[in-house]
C-alpha positions as CSV (number, residue, x, y, z in Angstrom):
1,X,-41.2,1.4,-12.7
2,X,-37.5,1.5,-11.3
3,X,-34.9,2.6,-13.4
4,X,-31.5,1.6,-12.3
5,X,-28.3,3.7,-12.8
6,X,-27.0,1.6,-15.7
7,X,-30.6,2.0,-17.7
8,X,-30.5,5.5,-16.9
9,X,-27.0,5.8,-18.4
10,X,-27.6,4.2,-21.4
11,X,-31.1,6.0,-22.3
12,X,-29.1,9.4,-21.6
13,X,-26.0,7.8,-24.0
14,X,-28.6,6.9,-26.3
15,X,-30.8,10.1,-26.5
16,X,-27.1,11.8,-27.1
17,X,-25.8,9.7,-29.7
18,X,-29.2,10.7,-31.6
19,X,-29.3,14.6,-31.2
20,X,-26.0,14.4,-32.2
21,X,-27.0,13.2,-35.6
22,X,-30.1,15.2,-35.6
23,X,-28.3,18.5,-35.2
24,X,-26.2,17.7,-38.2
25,X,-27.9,19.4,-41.7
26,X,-25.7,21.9,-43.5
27,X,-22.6,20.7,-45.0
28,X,-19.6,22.5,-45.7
29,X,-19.0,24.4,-48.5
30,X,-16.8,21.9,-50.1
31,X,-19.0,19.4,-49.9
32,X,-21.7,21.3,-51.4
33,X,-19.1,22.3,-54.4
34,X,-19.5,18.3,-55.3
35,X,-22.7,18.5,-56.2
36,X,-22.8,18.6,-59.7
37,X,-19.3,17.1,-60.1
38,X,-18.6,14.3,-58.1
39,X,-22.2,13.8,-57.4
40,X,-25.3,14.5,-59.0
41,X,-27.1,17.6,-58.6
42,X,-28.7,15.2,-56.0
43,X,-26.1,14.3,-53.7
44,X,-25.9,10.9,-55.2
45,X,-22.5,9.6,-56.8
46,X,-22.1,10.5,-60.3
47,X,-19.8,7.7,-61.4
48,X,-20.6,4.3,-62.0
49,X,-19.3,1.1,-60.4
50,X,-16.1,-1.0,-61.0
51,X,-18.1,-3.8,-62.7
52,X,-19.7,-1.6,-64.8
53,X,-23.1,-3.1,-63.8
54,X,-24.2,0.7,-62.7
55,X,-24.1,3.0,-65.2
56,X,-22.6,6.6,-64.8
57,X,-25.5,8.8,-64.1
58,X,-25.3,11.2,-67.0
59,X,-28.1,13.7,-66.6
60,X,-31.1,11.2,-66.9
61,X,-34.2,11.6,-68.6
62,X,-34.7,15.2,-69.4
63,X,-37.0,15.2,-72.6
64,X,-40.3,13.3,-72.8
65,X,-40.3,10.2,-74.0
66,X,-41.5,9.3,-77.4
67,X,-45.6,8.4,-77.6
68,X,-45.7,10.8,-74.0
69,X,-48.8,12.9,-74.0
70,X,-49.5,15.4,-71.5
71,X,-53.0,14.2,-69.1
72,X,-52.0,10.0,-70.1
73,X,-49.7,7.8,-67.7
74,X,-45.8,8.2,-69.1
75,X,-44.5,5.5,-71.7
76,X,-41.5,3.0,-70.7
77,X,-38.6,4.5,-71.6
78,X,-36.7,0.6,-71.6
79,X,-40.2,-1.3,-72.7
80,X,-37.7,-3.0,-74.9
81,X,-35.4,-4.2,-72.1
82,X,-34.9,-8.1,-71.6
83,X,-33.7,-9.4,-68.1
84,X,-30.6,-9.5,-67.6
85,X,-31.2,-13.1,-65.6
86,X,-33.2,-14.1,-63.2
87,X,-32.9,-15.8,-59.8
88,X,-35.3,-18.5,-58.4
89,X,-35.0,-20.9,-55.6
90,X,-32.8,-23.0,-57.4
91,X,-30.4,-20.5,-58.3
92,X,-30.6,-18.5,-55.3
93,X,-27.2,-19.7,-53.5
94,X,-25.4,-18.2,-57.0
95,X,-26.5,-14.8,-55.9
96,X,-26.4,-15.0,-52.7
97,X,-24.0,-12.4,-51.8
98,X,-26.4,-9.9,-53.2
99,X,-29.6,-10.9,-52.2
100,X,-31.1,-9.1,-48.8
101,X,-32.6,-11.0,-45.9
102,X,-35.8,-10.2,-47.1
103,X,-35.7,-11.5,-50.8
104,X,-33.8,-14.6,-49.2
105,X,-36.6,-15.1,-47.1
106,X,-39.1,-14.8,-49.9
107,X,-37.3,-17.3,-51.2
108,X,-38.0,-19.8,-48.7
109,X,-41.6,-19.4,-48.4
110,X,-43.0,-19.0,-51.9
111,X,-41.4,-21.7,-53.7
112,X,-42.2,-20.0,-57.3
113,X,-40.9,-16.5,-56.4
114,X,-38.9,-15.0,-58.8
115,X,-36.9,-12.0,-59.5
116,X,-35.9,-10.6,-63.4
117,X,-33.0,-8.7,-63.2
118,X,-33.0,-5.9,-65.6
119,X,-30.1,-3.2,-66.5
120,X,-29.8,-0.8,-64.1
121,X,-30.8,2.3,-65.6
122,X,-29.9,6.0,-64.0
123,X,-32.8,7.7,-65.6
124,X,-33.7,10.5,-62.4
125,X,-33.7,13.8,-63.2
126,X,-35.0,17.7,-61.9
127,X,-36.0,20.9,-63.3
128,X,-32.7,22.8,-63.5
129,X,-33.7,24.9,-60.4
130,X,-34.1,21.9,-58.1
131,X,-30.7,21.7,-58.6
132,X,-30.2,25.3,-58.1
133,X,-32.0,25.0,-55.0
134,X,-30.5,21.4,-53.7
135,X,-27.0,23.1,-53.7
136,X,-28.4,26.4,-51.7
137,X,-30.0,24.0,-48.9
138,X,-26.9,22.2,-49.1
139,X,-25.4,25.1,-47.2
140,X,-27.9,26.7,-45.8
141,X,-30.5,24.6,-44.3
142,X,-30.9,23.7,-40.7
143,X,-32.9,21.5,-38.8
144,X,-35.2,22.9,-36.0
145,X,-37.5,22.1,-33.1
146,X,-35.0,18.7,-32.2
147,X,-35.1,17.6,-35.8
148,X,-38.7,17.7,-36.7
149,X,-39.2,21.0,-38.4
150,X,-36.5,22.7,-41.0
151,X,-35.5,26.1,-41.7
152,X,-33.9,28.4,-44.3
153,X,-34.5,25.6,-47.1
154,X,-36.1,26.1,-50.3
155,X,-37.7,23.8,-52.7
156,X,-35.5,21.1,-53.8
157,X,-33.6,18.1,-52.0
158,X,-31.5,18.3,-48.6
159,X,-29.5,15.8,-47.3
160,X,-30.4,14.1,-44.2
161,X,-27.2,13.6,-43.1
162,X,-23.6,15.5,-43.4
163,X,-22.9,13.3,-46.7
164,X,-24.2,10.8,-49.2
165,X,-23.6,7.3,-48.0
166,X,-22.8,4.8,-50.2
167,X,-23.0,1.0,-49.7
168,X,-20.0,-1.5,-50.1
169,X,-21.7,-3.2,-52.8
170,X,-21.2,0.3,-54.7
171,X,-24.3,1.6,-55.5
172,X,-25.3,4.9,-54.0
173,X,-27.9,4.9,-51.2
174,X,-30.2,7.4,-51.2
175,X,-29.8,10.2,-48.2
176,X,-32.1,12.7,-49.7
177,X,-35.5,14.1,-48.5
178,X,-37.6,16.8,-50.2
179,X,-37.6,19.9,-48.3
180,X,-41.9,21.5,-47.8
């Protein structure tokens, strides 16, 4: 197969662009001094959104829940929850704006799909040295071998990129991957 000098070009802009981001694991410092303030121990924001449809994250669930016994499946915490609404194919267009190409497209070809929209709960949460050790890799973690292998990480959660990304529609997107 011929490659031509503008194929060339882009594979070599391409192959840049992406060691670029690979090489890109610790964050400063300052960022890692957020964690825990600004965001959760996690890297995730703390606050909730504008229109109050996403709560605050406030610690999450750190006890048991009630009827939990250890060697059973976990209770529901929010068994009692009602939906909120839900959205069919007639009432699709309403919600359109947050609706992804994929439940749109369900949508179109299962005619009794439906979604139940419950309260959004922010019920995560990690023994107190996950946190401990999120905020160490934070700093002190580094990617090896061209991004496929880690090093100087400890248990916990390291971010995948130099800082949490959050989507327009305000809800935090999650940038974290458990470190081995």
């Amino acid at each position: 197969m011929k490659i031509n000098k503008k194929h060339a070009l882009a594979i070599m802009v391409s192959a840049a662009v992406l060691a670029t981001g690979m090489a890109q694991a610790k964050v400063t410092a300052e960022e890692a001094a957020k964690l825990g303030t600004t965001l959760t121990p996690v890297g995730a924001e703390k606050a909730g959104n504008a229109a109050g449809t996403i709560p605050a994250w406030e610690g999450g669930i750190v006890r048991p829940p009630a009827g939990f016994r250890v060697g059973t499946f976990h209770p529901d915490p929010f068994a009692a929850d009602k939906p909120l609404y839900s959205v069919t194919r007639a009432n699709q267009a309403q919600y359109a704006n947050v609706l992804s190409a994929g439940q749109k497209a369900m949508f179109a070809k299962y005619p009794t799909f439906r979604m139940d929209v419950y309260p959004t709960r922010r019920s995560a949460s990690f023994p107190q040295r996950t946190y401990d050790f999120t905020k160490r890799n934070a700093t002190q973690c580094t990617l090896v071998a061209d991004g496929e292998g880690i090093q100087n990480c400890a248990e916990g959660i390291r971010s995948r990129s130099r800082r949490p990304r959050t989507r327009s529609s305000g809800t935090t997107s999650s940038s974290t991957r458990a470190c081995r």
